[in-house]
C-alpha positions in Angstrom: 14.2 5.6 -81.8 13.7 8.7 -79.8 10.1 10.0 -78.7 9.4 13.3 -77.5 5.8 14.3 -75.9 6.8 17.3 -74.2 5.8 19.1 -71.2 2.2 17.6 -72.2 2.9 14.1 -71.6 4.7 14.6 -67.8 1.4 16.4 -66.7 -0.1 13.2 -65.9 3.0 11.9 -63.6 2.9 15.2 -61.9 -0.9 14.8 -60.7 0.0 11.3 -59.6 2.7 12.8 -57.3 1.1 15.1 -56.2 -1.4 12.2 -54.9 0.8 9.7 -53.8 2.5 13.1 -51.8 -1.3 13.8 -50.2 -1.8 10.9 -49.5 1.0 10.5 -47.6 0.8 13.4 -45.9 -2.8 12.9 -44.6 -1.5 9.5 -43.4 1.0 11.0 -41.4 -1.1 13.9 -39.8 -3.6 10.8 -38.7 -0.7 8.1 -37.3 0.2 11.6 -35.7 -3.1 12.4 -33.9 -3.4 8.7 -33.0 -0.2 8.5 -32.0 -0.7 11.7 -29.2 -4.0 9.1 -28.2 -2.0 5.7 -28.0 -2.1 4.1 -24.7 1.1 2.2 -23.9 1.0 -1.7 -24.2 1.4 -1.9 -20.2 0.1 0.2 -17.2 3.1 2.8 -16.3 4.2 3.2 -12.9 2.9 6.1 -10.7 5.2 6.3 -7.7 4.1 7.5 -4.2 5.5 10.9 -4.4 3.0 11.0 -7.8 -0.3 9.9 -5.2 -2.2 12.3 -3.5 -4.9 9.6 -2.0 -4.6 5.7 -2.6 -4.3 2.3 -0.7 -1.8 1.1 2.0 0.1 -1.6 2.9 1.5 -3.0 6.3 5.2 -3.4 7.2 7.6 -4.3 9.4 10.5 -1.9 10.7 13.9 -3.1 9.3 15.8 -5.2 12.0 19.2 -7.2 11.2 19.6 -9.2 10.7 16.3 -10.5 9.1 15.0 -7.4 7.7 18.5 -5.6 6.8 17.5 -1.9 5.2 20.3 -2.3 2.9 18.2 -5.1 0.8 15.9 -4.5 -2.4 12.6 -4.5 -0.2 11.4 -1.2 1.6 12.1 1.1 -1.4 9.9 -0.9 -3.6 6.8 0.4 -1.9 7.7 3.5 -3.2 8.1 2.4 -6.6 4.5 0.4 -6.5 2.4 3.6 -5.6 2.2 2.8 -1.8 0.5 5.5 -0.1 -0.1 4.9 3.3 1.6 2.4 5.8 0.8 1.1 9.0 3.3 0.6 11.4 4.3 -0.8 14.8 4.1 -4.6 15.6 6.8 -7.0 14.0 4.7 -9.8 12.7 2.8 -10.5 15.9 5.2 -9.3 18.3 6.4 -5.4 19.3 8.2 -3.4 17.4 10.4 -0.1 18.4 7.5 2.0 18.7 5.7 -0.4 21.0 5.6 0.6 24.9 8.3 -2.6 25.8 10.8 -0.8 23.5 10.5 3.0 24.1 10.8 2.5 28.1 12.8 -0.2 29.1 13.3 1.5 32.2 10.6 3.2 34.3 10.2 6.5 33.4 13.1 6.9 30.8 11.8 7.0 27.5 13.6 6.7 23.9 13.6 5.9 20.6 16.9 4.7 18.8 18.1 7.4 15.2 17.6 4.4 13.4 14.4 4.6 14.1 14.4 8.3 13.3 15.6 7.2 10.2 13.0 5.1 9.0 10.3 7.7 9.6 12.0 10.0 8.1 12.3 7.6 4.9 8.4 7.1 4.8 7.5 11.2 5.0 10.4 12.0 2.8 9.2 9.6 0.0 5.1 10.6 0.0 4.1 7.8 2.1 1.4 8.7 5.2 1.9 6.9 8.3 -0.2 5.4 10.8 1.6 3.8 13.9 -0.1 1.4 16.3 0.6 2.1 20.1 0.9 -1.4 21.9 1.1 -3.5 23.9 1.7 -4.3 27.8 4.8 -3.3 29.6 6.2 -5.9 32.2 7.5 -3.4 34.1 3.5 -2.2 34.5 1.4 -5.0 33.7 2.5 -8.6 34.5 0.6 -10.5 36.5 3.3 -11.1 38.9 3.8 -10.0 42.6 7.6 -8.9 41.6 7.7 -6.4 38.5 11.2 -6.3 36.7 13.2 -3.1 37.6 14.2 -3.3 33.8 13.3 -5.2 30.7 14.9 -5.9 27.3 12.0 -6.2 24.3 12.8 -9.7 23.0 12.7 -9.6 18.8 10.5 -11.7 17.0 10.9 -14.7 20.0 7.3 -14.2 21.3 3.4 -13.9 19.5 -0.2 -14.4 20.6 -1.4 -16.9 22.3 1.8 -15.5 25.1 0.4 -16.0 28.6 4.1 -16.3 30.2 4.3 -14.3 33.3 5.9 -10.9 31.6 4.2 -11.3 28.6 3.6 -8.0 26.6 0.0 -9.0 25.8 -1.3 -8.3 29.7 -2.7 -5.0 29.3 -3.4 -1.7 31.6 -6.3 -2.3 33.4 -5.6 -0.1 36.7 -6.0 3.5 36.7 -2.0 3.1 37.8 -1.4 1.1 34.5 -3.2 3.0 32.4 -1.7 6.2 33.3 1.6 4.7 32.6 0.1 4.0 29.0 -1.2 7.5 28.8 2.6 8.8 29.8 3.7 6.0 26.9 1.6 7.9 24.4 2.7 11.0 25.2 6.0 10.8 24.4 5.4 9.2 21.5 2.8 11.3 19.4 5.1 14.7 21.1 8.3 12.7 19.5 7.2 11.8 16.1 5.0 15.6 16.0 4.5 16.6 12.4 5.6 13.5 10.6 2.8 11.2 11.9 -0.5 12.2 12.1 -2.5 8.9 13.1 -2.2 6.7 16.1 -4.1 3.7 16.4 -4.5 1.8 19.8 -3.9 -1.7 20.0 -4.1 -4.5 17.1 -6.8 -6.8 17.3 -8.0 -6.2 20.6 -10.7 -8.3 20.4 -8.6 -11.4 20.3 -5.9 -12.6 22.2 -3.6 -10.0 21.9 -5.0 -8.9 24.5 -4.8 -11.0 27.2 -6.4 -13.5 28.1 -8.8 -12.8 25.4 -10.4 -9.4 23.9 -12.5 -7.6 26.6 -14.7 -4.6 25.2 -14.9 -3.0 28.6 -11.0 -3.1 29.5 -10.4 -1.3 25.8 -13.0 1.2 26.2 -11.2 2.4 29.5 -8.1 2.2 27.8 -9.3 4.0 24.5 -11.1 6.9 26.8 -7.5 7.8 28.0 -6.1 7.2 24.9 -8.2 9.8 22.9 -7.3 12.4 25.9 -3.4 11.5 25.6 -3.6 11.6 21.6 -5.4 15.2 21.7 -3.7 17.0 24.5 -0.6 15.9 22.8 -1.1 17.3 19.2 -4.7 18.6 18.4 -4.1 17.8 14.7 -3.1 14.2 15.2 -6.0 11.4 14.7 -7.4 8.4 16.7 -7.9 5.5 14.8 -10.0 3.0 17.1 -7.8 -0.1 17.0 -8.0 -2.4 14.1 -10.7 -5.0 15.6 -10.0 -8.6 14.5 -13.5 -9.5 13.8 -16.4 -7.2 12.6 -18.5 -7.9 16.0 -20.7 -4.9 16.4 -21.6 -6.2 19.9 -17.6 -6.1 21.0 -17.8 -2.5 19.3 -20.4 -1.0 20.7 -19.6 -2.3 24.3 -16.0 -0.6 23.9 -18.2 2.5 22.9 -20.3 2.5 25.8 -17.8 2.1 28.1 -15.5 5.1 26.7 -18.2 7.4 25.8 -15.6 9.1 23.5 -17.2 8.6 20.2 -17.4 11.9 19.3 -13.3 11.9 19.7 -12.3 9.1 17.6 -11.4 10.3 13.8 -11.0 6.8 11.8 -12.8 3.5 12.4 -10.3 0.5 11.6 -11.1 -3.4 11.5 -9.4 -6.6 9.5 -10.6 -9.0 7.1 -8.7 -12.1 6.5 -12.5 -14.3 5.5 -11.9 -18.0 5.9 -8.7 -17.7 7.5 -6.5 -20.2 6.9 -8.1 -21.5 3.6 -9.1 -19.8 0.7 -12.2 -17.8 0.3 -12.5 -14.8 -2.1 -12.3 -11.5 -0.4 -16.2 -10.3 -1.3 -17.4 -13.2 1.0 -17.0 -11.0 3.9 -19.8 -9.4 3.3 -21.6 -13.1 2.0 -21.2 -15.6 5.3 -17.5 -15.5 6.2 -18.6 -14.0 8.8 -21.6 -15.7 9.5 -24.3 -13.1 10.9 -21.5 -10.3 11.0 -20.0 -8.5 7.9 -18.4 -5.4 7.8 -20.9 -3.5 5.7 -23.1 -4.1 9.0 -20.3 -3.2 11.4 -19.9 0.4 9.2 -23.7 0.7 9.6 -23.7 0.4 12.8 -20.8 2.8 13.7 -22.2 5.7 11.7 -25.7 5.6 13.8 -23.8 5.4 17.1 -24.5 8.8 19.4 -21.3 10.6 19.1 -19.6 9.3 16.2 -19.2 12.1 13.3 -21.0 10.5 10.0 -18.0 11.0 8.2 -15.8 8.6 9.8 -13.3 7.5 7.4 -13.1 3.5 7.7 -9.9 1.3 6.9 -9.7 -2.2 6.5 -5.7 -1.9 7.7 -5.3 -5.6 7.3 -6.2 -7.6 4.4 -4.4 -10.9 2.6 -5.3 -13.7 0.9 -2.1 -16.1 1.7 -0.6 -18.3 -1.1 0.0 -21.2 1.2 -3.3 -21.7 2.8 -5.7 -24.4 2.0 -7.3 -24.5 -2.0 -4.6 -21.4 -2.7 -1.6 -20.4 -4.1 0.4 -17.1 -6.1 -1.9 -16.6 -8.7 -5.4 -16.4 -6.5 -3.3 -14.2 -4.1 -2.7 -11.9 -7.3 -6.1 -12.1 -8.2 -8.0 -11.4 -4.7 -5.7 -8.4 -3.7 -7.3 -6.2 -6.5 -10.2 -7.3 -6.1 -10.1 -6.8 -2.5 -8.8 -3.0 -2.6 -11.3 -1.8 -5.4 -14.5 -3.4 -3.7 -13.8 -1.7 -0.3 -12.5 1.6 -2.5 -16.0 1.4 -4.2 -18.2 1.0 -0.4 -16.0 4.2 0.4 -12.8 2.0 2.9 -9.2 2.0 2.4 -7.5 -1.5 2.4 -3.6 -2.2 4.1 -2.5 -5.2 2.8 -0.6 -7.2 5.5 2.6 -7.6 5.2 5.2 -5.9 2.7 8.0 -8.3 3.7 8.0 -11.0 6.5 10.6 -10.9 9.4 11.0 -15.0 9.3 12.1 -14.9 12.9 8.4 -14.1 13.6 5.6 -17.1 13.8 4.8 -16.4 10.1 7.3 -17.3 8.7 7.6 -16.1 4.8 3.8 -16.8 4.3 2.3 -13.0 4.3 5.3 -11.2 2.3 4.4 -9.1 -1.0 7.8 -9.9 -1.5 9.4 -12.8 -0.2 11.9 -12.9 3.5 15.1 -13.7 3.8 15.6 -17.4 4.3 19.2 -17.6 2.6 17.6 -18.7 -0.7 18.0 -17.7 -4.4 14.4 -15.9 -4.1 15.2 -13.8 -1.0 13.5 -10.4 -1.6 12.3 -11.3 -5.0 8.8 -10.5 -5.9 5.8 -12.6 -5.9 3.2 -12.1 -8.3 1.0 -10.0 -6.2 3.1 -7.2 -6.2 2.9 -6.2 -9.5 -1.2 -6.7 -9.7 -0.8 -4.1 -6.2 1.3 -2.1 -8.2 -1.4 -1.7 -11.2 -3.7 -1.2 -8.6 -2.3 1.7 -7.3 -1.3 3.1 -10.4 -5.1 2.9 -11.7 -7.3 3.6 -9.1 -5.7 5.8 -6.5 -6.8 9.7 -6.4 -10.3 8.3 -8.1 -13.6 8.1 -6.5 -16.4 5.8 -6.9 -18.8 7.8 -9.0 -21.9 6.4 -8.9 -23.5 8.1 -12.3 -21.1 6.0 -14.3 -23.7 3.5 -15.4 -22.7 -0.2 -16.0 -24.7 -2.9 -17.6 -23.6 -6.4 -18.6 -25.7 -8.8 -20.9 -26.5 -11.9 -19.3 -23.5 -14.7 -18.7 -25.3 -17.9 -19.2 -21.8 -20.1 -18.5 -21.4 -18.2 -15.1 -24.9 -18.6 -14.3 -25.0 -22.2 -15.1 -21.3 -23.4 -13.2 -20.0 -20.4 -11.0 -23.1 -18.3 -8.9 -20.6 -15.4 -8.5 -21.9 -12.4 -9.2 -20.8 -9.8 -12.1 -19.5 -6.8 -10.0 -18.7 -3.2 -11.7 -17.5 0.2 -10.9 -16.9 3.4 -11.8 -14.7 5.6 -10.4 -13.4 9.1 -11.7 -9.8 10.3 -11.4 -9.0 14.2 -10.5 -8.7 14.9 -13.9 -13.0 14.2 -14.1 -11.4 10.9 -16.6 -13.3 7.8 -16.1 -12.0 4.1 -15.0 -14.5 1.1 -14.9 -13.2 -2.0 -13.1 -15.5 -4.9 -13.1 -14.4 -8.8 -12.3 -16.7 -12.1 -11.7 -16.9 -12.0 -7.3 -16.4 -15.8 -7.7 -14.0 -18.8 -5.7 -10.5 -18.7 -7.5 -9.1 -21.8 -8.0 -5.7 -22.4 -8.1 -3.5 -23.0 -11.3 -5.1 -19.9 -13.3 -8.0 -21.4 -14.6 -11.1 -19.7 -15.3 -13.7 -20.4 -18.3 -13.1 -18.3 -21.2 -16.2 -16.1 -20.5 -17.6 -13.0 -22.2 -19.7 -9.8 -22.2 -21.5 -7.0 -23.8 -20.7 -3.9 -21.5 -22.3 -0.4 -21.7 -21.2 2.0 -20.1 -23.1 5.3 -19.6 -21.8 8.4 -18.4 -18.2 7.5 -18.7 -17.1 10.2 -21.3 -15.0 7.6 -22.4 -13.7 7.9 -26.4 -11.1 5.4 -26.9 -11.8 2.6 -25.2 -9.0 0.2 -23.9 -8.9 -3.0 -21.9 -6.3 -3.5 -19.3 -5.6 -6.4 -17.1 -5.3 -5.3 -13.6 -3.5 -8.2 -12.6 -1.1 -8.5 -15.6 -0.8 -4.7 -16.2 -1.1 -5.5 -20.3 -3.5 -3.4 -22.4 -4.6 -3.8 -25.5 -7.4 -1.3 -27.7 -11.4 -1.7 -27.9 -14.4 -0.3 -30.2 -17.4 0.7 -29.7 -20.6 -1.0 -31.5 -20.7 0.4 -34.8 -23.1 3.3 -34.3 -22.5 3.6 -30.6 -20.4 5.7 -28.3 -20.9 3.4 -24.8 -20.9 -0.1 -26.1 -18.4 -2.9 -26.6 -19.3 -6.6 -27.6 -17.2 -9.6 -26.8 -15.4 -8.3 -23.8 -13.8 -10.9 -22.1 -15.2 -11.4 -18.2 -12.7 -12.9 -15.7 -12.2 -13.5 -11.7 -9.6 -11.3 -11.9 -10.1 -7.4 -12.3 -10.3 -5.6 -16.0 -10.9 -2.5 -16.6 -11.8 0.1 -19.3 -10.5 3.6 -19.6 -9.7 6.0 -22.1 -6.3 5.6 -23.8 -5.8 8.8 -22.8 -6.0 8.0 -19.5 -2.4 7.2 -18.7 -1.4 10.9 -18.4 1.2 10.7 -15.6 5.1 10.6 -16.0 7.6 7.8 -15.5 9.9 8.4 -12.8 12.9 6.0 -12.0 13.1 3.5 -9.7 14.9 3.9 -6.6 18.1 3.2 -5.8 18.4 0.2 -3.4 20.9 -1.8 -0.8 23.1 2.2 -0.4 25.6 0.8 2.2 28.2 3.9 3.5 31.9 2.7 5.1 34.2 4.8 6.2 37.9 4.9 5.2 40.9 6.7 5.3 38.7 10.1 6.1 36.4 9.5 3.4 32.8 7.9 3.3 32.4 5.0 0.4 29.5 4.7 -1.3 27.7 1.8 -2.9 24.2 1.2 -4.1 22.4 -0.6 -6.4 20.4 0.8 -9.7 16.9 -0.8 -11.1 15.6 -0.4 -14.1 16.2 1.6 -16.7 16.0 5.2 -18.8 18.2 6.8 -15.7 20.2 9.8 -16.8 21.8 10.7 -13.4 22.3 10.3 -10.1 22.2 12.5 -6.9 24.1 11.8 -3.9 22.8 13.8 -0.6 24.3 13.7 2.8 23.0 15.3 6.2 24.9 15.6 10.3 23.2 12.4 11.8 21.4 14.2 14.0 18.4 15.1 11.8 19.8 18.4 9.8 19.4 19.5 6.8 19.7 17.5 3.6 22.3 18.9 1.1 22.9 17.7 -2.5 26.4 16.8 -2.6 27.3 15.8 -6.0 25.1 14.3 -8.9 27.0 11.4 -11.2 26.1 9.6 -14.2 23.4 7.4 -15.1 25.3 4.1 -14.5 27.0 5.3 -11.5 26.7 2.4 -8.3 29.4 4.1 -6.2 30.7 7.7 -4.6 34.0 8.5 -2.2 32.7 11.6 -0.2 36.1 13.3 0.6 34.4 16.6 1.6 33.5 15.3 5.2 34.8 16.5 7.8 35.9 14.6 10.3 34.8 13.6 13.8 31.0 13.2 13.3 28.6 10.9 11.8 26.9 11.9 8.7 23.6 10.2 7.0 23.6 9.4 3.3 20.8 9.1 0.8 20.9 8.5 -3.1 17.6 8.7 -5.7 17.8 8.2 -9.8 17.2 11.1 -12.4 15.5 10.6 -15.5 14.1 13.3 -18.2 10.4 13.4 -15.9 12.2 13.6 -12.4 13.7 12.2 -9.6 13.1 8.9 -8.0 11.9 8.0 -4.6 15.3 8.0 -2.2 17.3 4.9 -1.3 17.6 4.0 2.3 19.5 6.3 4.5 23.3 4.8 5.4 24.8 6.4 7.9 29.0 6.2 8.9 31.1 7.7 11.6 34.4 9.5 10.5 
C-alpha cells in the first residue's frame, strides 16, 4: 500500500531540523566561547626570557668534573622561570670570581673564557646576576709572618669553620689589606661592566666565614671601601650589603655605624634557614626561630637608619628547607619553598633559594640541590620534587605585586583550630596585565609523608575582578574549575585548605606562550677540519632547531644553520681553520625560541 501526504506532511520534519540544526549550532558557539576561556589542566611554563621581575635562585659555577656544563642541570633554570641568580662561592668555599681565584699572583689579575662563558649564558638567557666578592687572599691576609709569593685556589677541599694558616676566611683588616680588596673589586665590576649590575660583599659575615667569627666593626671598614670601589668603578652598578647570616639588628647597625655609608648601599640582603638543621616551616622566622630577632624587625630597623634610602629593596638570597634534616623529607621541602617565596613576595623581599645543584666535593654534599649532584648514580641530575613546585611558583607569581585592596576572608576552620594553631595566611597579588592571583596556605609544621587533614573553606574574595574562578595547586601545578555561590560574583564554598599553597585566578589568567625547552649536554669535537655537534632535546612540540657559532673571543653570534625538529647532531664544515670557535643551540616551536644550550667551544 502506498501513502502519499504531500509537501504537507514533511513540514513537520522540516521544523524539527531546523531545531535539532539550532540547537546545535548554539551549542557550538558556547563550547566555543568557553573553549577561548578554558584554563589548561596544568600551570604552563613561563621561561626566564618570558620574566620581567620574579624570584632567584643560588648556584654554583660549573667545574669538572663535579659540576660538568655539558649535563641536564644549568639550562633548567631557564626553563623553570629563574630570574635572578646569585653567584660566587662554590658551596662554602671560593669560586672563580672570588679574590683567591682572580689574583693568584700579586697584582696580576684574570678571569679564565670559561668563565666569560658562563656569564654570558646567564645575560643571554634573561637571567639578572648578582655576584658576591669574597673572601681573604693568602697572599694579603694570612696570619702568617711569611706570605706565599703565589697561590693556587684549592676547589671544593676547604669550608668554614677553616682557621689553617692561609685560610681564605682571614679577612682585610689593614688599610694595606683592604686596599688590596678595593684593587680586587676593581677589576672585577670594570671586567664584568654591563652584564652585572650587583655586587654584594661577603656571605654571611656575621659568622665564621669571616674569621675567627663575624666582627661588625671589621665589615663596616671593609664595606666603606667597598661602596667607594663598586661606584667609582661603574656608577650604575649596585651594592648589596652582604647577605648577613642571622637577622641581628645589633651586628647591623654596628657595621652601619662604623661605615657611615648608608646612604650608598642600594639592596639590603640577609638569609633564613629557621631551625637549621631540623625542620621548621619557613613563616617561623618571623614566630621565634629567631628568638627576639626576626627579619620583619631587622627590615624595620634598616629603613629608619640615618642614611639608608626608604626604598631599599630587601632579598632574602638564601633560603632552603633541606629534605634530609631532622622531622623532613622531599615533599615538606616542595611544600615550604612556595610558601617561603610568596610570603616574603607579599612583605615586599625577593627569596634565592640555595642551591640549584650541589658540587658533592663541597661539605654538603647532595643535601641542598633543586636537582640532585653527581654521585655516579641512576638519579644524577634528575629532579627532586621541589623543582617543579619552584617552577609553578615562578610561572604564577612573578611580574605580580602584592595588592593589598584584594580582600580575602575565610570562614572559620574549627579542625585547624582544634589540632594545628597555624594560621590561615592569604594574598593577593596582581599581574601586569591588572589580572588577579590569590595564594593562600595553612602557615602550619609539615610533616613528613604528605599528610595533612582534609580541611576546608568558604573564601571571598573582594576586589579580585575575578570571573572564572579556578583552583591550582602550586605545588603540583594541576588545576581544576570553581563556582561562585549561586547569586554571587566573589564567593566559593568547600574549597579545600592545605599546608601547601593554592591559589585562585581567573582561567583566563594563563595568557603567556609555551616555548620549548632548552637544549642540553651540546658537547663540540673537532675532526678532520670540521666541528661535531651533539646535544640533547627535552620535551616536546619542537619544530626546529638553530645552531649558532661565534670566534671564542666574545664576537658576535651568527646563526649558522637551523635543522629539524628531531635533530641531536650538526658537522660545521664552514669553519675555518686555525681558531677556536664557541657553539650554542636553542629549540623552535610555533610561539618561539627556547632558552640556549650551554656554550661548547673547540679548537680547529
Amino acid at each position: 500500500m502506498r501513502i502519499s501526504c504531500g509537501h504537507s506532511c514533511l513540514r513537520p520534519i522540516f521544523h524539527i531540523l531546523a531545531a535539532v540544526a539550532l540547537c546545535l549550532t548554539l551549542q557550538m558557539v558556547l563550547s566555543a566561547a568557553e573553549g577561548q576561556r578554558r584554563a589548561p589542566d596544568h600551570i604552563p611554563p613561563k621561561r626566564s626570557s618570558q620574566i620581567r621581575d620574579g624570584f632567584g635562585i643560588n648556584s654554583d659555577l660549573p667545574r669538572d668534573p663535579y659540576l660538568p656544563w655539558n649535563r641536564w642541570w644549568w639550562t633548567r633554570m631557564f626553563d623553570t622561570g629563574v630570574k635572578w641568580i646569585r653567584i660566587g662561592q662554590y658551596e662554602n668555599s671560593s669560586e672563580p670570581t672570588s679574590w683567591d681565584w682572580v689574583e693568584q699572583k700579586r697584582g696580576v689579575y684574570s678571569i679564565s673564557p670559561q668563565v666569560d662563558d658562563y656569564v654570558d649564558s646567564l645575560v643571554e638567557n634573561g637571567v639578572n646576576i648578582q655576584v658576591q666578592l669574597l673572601y681573604g687572599n693568602p697572599l694579603y691576609t694570612s696570619p702568617a709572618g711569611k706570605k706565599p709569593d703565589q697561590i693556587a685556589p684549592e676547589p671544593g677541599s676547604f669550608h668554614n669553620e677553616d682557621r689553617s694558616l692561609y685560610s681564605i676566611f682571614w679577612p682585610p683588616r689593614t688599610p694595606e689589606q683592604i686596599e688590596a680588596f678595593s684593587k680586587y673589586v676593581h677589576w672585577v665590576v670594570d671586567h664584568f661592566r654591563g652584564r652585572i649590575h650587583y655586587y654584594a660583599l661577603w656571605n654571611e659575615q656575621d659568622i665564621s666565614y669571616w674569621n675567627p667569627w663575624g666582627n661588625p666593626e671589621e665589615y663596616g671598614r671593609l664595606l666603606k671601601a667597598f661602596v667607594l670601589a663598586v661606584h667609582e668603578t661603574d656608577p650604575k652598578a649596585k651594592v648589596i650589603y652582604g647577605g648577613q647570616a642571622d637577622p641581628s639588628r645589633e651586628f647591623t647597625r654596628r657595621a652601619l655605624d662604623t661605615c657611615q655609608c648608608a646612604s650608598g648601599i642600594d639592596v639590603y640582603a640577609y638569609h633564613t634557614y629557621p631551625g637549621y638543621g631540623r625542620n621548621l616551616n619557613p613563616e617561623s622566622m618571623d614566630s621565634g626561630a629567631y628568638g627576639a630577632e626576626s627579619p620583619a624587625k631587622l627590615r624595620a630597623f634598616v629603613r629608619s637608619y640615618p642614611g639608608i634610602r626608604k626604598d631599599i629593596p630587601f632579598w632574602d638570597d638564601e633560603f632552603n628547607s633541606i629534605p634530609s634534616w631532622k622531622g623532613s623529607d622531599e615533599s615538606v621541602q616542595a611544600k615550604y619553598i612556595p610558601r617561603c617565596l610568596l610570603y616574603n613576595w607579599a612583605a615586599g623581599v625577593k627569596t634565592f633559594v640555595w642551591l640549584l645543584t650541589a658540587g658533592v666535593d663541597g661539605n654538603e654534599y647532595d643535601n641542598f640541590g633543586l636537582i640532585h649532584g653527581l654521585r655516579y648514580l641512576p638519579d644524577d641530575f634528575t629532579a627532586r620534587p621541589v623543582l617543579s613546585a619552584y617552577q609553578n611558583t615562578n610561572a604564577l607569581f612573578s611580574d605580580t605585586k602584592f595588592d593589598a585592596g584584594i580582600q580575602i576572608q575565610s570562614s572559620d576552620i574549627p579542625a585547624l583550630r582544634r589540632q594545628a594553631r597555624a594560621p590561615f595566611l592569604a594574598y593577593g597579588f596582581r599581574a601586569a596585565s591588572g589580572k588577579a592571583i590569590i595564594a593562600y596556605w595553612i602557615a602550619a609544621h609539615s610533616n613528613p609523608g604528605n599528610v595533612f587533614p582534609r580541611l576546608a573553606t568558604t573564601l571571598a574574595l573582594k576586589n579580585s575582578g575575578i570571573e572564572h574562578p579556578v583552583l591550582i595547586d602550586v605545588v603540583s601545578g594541576d588545576i581544576s574549575p570553581l563556582k561562585w555561590i549561586k547569586g554571587t560574583t566573589d564567593t566559593i564554598e568547600d574549597v579545600p585548605v592545605r599546608d601547601s599553597v593554592l591559589a585562585v585566578a581567573d582561567e583566563s589568567y594563563f595568557d603567556w606562550d609555551v616555548l620549548p625547552e632548552s637544549p642540553s649536554s651540546l658537547n663540540a669535537q673537532a675532526s678532520g677540519g670540521s666541528v661535531v655537534l651533539s646535544w640533547e632535546l627535552h620535551g616536546g612540540g619542537i619544530t626546529g632547531v638553530a645552531v649558532e657559532r661565534r670566534p671564542a673571543h666574545r664576537g658576535t653570534w651568527e646563526r649558522v644553520t637551523k635543522l629539524s625538529g628531531d635533530a641531536n647532531s650538526y658537522r660545521d664544515s664552514s669553519a675555518a681553520a686555525g681558531q677556536t670557535l664557541c657553539y650554542r643551540v636553542r629549540a623552535l616551536n610555533e610561539a618561539g625560541e627556547s632558552a640556549y644550550s650551554n656554550i661548547a667551544r673547540a679548537a680547529l
